[in-house]
N, C-alpha and C positions, 0 to 999 in steps of 0.2 A: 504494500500500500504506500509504499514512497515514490515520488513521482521517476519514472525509469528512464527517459534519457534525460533527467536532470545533473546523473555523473559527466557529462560532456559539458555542459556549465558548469558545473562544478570545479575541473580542470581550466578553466579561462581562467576564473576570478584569483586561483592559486598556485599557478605555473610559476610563477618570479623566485621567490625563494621562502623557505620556513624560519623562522626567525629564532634564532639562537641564544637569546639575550635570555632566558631565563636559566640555560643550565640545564644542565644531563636529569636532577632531579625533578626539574620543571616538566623535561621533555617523558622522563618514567610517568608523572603524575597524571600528565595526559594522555600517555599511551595506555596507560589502566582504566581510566576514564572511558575513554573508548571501546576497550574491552566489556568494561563493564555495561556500556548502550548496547553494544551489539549482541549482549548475553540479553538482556532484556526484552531485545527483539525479538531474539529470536525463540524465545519461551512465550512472549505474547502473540507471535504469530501459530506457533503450534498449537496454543490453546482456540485462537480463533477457528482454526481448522473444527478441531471439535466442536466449536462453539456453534460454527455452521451447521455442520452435518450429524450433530448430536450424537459424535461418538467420545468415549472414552474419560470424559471430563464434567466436575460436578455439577454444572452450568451450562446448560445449553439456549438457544437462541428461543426455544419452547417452552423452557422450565422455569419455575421461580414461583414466587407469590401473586396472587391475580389481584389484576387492579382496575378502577373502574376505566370503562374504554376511552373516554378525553384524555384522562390521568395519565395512562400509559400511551396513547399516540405523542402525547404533547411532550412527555419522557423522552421519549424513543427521538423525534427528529430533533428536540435540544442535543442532545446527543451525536447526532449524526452531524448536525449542523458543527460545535464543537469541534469533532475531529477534521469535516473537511476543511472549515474556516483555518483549522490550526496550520494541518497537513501542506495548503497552499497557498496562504501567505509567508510563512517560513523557507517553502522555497524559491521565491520570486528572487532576481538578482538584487532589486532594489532595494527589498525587505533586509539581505545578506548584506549589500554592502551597507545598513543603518547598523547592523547587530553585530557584524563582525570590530566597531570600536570598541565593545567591549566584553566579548567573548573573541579568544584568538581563533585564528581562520584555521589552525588545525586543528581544534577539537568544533569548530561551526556544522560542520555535517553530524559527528557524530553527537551534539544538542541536539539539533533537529531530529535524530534517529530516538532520540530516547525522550524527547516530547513527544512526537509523536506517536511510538508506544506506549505513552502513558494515559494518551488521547483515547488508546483505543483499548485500553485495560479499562479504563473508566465507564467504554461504550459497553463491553462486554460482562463488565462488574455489575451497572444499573441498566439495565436493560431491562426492559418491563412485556414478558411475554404476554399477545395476542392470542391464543389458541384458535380460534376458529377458524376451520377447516377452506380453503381456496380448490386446490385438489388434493386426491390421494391415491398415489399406485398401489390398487390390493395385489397384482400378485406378484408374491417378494423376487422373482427373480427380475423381473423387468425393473423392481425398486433397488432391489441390489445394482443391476448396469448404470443406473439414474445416480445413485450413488460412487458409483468407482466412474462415470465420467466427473461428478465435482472433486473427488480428489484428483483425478487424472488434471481439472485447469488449476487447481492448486500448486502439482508440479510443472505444469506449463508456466504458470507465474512464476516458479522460484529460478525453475530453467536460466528462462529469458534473463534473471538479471544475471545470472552467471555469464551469460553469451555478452557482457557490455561492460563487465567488471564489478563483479557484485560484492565486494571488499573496498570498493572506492565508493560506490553507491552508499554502502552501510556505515562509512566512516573510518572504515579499519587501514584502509591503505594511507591515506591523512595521517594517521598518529603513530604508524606504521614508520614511513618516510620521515617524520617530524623525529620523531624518536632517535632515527637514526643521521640525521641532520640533512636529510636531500630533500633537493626540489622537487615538487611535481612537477610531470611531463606534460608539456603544451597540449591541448586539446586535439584527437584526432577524431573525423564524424566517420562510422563504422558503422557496416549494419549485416552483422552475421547471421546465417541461418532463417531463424522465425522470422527477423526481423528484413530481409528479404519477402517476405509474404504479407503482414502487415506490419505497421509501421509502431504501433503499440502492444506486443503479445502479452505484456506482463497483464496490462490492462485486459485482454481478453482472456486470461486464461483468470481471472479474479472473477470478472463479469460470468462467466460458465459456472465456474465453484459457487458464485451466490445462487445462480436460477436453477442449478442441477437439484431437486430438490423432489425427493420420491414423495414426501407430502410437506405442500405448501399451506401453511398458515396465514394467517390475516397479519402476524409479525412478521415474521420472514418475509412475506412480500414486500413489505416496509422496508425493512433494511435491504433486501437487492434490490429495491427500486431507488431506494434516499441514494445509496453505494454507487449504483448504477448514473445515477445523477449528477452526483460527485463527480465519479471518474469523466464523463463527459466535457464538465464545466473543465475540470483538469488539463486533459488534452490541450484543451483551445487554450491556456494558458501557457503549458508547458509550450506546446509549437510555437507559440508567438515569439515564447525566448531565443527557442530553437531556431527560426529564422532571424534574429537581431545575432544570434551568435556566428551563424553558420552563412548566413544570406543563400544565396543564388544554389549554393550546393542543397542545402534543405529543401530549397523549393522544388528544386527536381526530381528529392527524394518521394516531395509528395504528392509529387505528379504520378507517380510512377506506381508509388505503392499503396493499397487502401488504407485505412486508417484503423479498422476491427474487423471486418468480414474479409476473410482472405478471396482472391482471385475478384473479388468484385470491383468494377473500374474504380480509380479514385478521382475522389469530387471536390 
């Protein structure tokens, strides 16, 4: 749920040099730091999983205390509204270069990583199950496939950032570098693999994992559609940066490639 080609900006704003002036134990205190965002993630991302698909963990997207139906819609998009508001203004360029005066620019990604997680522990902690029923696959073996396609775009999401540098994306390569005293390397615009086919997979392999859903509730629908929402406004966000960073190469990218629907022209 972090924005995925925002490691290529990421890389503009901090190619020059990492700044030395605090000291080897400055540069540990940050590399732990880091450490410690990226553990955070990634325990609240695996919990999310379950949280969707209602497996293995004590909280799911269906379960909890019931509350009256205003109470918990008005719950639910506070919430949603929260983490998106958090998620994409934190990573606009302009937002970074106000925050970066005083957080340093190598531990700035991994803030962002572990606000952001905290955005979405919060979403998952109070979330106010809907029960009522939208649809429901009775027979388990088609709910079973319905099911192993959402985890299958869960690993499609985690793929993808691996295919773009998913240790610079989460923060890790920043305090990584920092630690060790190098520069980061000037921004290169790459597009491996999935991302060959559309232009966003992390995004569509998230968008699968919310709607894949052997029975849909009057919550669930909520949140893949708030999420879904999200990610949409996201996009248009993210690309705008992406053609102020990249210009003329970007825009050919997105001529070329669609943006969610593989093979389908792009518009």
């Amino acid at each position: 749920m972090i924005e995925s080609h925002d490691v290529l900006a990421q890389k503009s704003e901090e190619h020059t040099t990492f700044s030395s002036k605090s000291g080897v134990l400055g540069r540990a205190i940050s590399f732990l730091y880091g450490i410690a965002a990226y553990a955070i993630f990634s325990v609240t991302f695996l919990y999310a999983i379950g949280f969707v698909d209602g497996l293995l963990v004590p909280k799911t997207i269906d379960t909890g205390d019931a509350t009256p139906l205003a109470e918990a819609i008005g719950t639910n998009i506070a919430l949603l509204a929260l983490f998106a508001i958090q998620h994409s203004v934190m990573a606009r360029p302009q937002f970074k270069r106000w925050w970066t005066q005083f957080v340093p620019k190598s531990i700035e990604r991994s803030t962002y990583v572990l606000l952001a997680s905290l955005a979405l522990a919060l979403l998952l902690w109070q979330w106010q199950p809907i029960p009522a029923v939208v649809w429901e696959i009775g027979d388990p073996r088609i709910a079973a496939v319905v099911t192993g396609l959402s985890l299958a775009g869960w690993l499609f999401a985690l793929t993808s950032t691996f295919l773009i540098n998913h240790f610079e994306l989460f923060g890790l390569h920043q305090v990584t570098s920092n630690l060790a005293g190098r520069p980061t390397p000037a921004p290169h615009f790459l597009t491996p693999l999935f991302y060959k086919v559309v232009r966003h997979p992390l995004y569509l392999g998230l968008i699968v994992a919310f709607w894949a859903a052997p029975t849909m509730t009057v919550g669930h629908l909520l949140f893949a559609a708030g999420m879904t929402a999200y990610i949409l406004v996201g996009i248009a966000l993210e690309e705008r940066d992406l053609i102020d960073l990249f210009g003329e190469e970007y825009r050919r990218y997105k001529d070329r490639v669609p943006m969610l629907i593989p093979w389908r022209k792009s518009v």
